[in-house]
Biotite code that builds the C-alpha atoms (Angstrom):
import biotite.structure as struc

atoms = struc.array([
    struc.Atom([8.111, -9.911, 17.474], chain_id="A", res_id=1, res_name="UNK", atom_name="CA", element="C"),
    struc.Atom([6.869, -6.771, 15.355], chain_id="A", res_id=2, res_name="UNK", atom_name="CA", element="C"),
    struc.Atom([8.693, -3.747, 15.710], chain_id="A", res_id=3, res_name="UNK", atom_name="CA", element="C"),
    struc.Atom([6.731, -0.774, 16.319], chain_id="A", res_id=4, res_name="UNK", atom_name="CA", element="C"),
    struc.Atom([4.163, 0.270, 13.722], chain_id="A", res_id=5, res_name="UNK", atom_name="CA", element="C"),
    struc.Atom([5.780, 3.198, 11.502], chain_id="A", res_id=6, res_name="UNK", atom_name="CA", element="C"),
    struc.Atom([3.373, 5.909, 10.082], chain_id="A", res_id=7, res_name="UNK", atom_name="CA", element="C"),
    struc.Atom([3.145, 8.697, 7.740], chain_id="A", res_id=8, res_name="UNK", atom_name="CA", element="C"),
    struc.Atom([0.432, 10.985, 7.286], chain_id="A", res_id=9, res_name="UNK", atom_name="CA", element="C"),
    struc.Atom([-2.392, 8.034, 6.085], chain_id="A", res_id=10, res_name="UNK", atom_name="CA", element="C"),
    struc.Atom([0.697, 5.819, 5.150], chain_id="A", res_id=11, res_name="UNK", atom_name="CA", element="C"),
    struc.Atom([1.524, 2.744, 7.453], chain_id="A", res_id=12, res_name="UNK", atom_name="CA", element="C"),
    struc.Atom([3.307, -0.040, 8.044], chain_id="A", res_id=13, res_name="UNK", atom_name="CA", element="C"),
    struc.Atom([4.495, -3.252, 9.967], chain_id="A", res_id=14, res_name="UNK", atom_name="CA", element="C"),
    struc.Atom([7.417, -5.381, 9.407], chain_id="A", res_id=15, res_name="UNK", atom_name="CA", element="C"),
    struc.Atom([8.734, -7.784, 10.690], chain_id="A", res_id=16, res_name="UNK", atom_name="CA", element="C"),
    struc.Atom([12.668, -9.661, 9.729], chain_id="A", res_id=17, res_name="UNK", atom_name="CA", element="C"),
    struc.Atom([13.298, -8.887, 5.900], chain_id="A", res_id=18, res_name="UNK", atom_name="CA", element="C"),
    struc.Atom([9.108, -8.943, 4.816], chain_id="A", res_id=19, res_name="UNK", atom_name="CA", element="C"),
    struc.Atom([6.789, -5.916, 5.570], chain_id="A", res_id=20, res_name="UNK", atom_name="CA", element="C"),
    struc.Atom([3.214, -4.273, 4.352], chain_id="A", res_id=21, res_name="UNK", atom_name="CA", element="C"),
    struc.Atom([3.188, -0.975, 3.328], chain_id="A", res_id=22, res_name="UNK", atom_name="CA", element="C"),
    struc.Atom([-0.442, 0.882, 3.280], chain_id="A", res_id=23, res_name="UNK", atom_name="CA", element="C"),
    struc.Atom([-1.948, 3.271, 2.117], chain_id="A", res_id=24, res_name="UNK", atom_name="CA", element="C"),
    struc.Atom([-5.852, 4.617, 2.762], chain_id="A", res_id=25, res_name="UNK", atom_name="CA", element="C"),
    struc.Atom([-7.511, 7.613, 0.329], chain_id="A", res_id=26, res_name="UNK", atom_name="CA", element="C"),
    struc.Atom([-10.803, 8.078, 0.906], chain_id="A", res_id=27, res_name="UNK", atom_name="CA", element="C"),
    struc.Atom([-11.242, 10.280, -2.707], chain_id="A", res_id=28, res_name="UNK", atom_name="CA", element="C"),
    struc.Atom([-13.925, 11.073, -5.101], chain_id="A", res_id=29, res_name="UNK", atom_name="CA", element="C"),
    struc.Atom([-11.143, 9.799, -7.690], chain_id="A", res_id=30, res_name="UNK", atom_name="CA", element="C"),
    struc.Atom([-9.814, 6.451, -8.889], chain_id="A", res_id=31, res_name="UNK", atom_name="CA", element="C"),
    struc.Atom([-6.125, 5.673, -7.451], chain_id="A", res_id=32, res_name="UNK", atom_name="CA", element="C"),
    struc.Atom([-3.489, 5.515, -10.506], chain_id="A", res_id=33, res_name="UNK", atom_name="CA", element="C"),
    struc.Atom([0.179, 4.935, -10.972], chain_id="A", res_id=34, res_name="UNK", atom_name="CA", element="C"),
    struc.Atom([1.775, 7.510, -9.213], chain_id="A", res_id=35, res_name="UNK", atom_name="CA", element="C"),
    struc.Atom([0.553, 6.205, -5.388], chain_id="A", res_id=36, res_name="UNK", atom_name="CA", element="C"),
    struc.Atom([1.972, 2.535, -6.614], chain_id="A", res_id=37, res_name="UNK", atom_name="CA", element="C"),
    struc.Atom([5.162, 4.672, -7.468], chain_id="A", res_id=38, res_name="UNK", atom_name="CA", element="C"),
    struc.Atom([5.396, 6.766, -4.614], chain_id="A", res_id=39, res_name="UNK", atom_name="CA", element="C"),
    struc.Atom([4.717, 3.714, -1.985], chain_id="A", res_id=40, res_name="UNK", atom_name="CA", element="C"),
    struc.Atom([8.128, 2.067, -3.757], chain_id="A", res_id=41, res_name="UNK", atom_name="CA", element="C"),
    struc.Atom([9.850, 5.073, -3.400], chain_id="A", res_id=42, res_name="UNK", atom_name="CA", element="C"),
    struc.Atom([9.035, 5.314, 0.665], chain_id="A", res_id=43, res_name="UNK", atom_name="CA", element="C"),
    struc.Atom([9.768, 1.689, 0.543], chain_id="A", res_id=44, res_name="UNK", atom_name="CA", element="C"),
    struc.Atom([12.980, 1.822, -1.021], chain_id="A", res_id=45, res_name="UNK", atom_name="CA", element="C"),
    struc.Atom([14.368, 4.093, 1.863], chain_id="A", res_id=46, res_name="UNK", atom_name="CA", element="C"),
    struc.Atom([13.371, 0.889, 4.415], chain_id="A", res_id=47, res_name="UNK", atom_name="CA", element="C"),
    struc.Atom([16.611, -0.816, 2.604], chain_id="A", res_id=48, res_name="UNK", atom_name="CA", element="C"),
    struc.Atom([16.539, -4.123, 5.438], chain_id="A", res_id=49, res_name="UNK", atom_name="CA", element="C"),
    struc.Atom([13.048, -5.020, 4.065], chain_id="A", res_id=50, res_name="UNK", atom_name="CA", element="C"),
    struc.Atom([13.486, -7.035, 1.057], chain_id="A", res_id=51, res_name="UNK", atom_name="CA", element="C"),
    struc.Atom([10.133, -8.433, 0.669], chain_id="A", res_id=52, res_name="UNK", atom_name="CA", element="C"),
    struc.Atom([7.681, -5.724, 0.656], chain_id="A", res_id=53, res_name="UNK", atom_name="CA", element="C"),
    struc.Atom([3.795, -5.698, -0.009], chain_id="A", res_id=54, res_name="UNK", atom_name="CA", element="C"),
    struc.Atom([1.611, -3.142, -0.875], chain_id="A", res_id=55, res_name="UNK", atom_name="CA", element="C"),
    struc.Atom([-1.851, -2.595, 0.470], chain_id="A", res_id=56, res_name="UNK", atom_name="CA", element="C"),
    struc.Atom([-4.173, 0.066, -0.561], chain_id="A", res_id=57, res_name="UNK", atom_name="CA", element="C"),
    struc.Atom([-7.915, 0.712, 1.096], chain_id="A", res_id=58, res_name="UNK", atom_name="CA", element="C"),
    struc.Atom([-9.756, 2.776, -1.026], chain_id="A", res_id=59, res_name="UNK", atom_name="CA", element="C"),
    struc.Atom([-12.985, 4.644, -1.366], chain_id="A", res_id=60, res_name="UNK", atom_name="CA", element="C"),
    struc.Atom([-13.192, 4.742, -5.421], chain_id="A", res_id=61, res_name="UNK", atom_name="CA", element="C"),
    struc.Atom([-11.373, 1.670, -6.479], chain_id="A", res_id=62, res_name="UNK", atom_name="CA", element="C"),
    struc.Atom([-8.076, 2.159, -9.220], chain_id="A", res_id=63, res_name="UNK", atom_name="CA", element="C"),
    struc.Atom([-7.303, 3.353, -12.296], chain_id="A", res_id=64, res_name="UNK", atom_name="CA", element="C"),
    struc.Atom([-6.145, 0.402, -15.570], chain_id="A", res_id=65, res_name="UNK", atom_name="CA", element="C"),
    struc.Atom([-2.561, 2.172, -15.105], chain_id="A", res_id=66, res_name="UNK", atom_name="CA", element="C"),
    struc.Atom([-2.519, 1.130, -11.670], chain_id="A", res_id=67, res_name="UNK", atom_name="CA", element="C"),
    struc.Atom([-4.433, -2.402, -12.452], chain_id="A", res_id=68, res_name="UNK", atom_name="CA", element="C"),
    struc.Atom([-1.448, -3.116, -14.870], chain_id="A", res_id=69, res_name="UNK", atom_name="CA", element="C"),
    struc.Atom([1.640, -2.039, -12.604], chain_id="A", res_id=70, res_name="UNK", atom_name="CA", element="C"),
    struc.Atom([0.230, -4.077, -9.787], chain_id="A", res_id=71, res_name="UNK", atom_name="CA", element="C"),
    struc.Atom([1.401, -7.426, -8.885], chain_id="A", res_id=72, res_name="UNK", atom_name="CA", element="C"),
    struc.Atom([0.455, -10.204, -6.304], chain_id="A", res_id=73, res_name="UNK", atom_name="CA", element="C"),
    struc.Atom([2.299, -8.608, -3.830], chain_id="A", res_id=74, res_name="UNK", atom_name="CA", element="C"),
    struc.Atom([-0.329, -5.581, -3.601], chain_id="A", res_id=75, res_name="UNK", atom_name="CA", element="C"),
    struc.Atom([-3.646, -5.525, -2.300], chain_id="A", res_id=76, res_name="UNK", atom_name="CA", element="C"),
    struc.Atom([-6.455, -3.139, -2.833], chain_id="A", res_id=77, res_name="UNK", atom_name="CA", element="C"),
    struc.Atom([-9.497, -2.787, -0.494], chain_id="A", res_id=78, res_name="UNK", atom_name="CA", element="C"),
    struc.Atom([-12.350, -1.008, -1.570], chain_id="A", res_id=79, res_name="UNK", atom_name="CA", element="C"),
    struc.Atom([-15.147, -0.259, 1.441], chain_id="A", res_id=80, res_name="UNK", atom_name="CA", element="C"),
    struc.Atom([-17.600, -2.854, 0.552], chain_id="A", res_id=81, res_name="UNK", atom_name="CA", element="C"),
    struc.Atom([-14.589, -4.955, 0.921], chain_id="A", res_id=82, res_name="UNK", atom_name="CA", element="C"),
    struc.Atom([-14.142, -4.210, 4.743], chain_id="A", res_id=83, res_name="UNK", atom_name="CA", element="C"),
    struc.Atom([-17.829, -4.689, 5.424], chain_id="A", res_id=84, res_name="UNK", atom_name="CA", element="C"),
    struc.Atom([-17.921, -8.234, 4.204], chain_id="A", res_id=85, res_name="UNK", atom_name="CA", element="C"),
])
């Protein structure tokens, strides 16, 4: 059973046991970098009883190469065509 959905201005998230998704949604005229990636593990890091944690990001103007090389599998980015397909 999830628990109830937790939110945060436009960031979200379900979890369920010891594994949950984080997201995030910024609809900007600017590319997301670093500092969203940094501040969606700092959030997460307060959540201490989830130890595997995922990041997911819908966005309106794709990411920035600092943010393409801090990722890892366990994020996800969503662009809009993305969520038409």
């Amino acid at each position: 059973m999830h628990s109830p959905l937790r939110k945060t201005k436009d960031r979200q998230g379900c979890f369920e046991k010891e594994e949950g998704i984080l997201a995030s949604c910024k609809y900007r005229n600017r590319k997301l970098d670093i500092s969203e990636l940094d501040l969606m593990r700092e959030y997460s890091d307060a959540m201490n009883q989830i130890k595997k944690r995922h990041f997911w990001f819908f966005l309106k103007d794709g990411f920035s190469p600092s943010f393409s090389a801090s990722a890892s599998d366990d994020n996800k980015v969503f662009s809009l065509e993305d969520l038409y397909k």
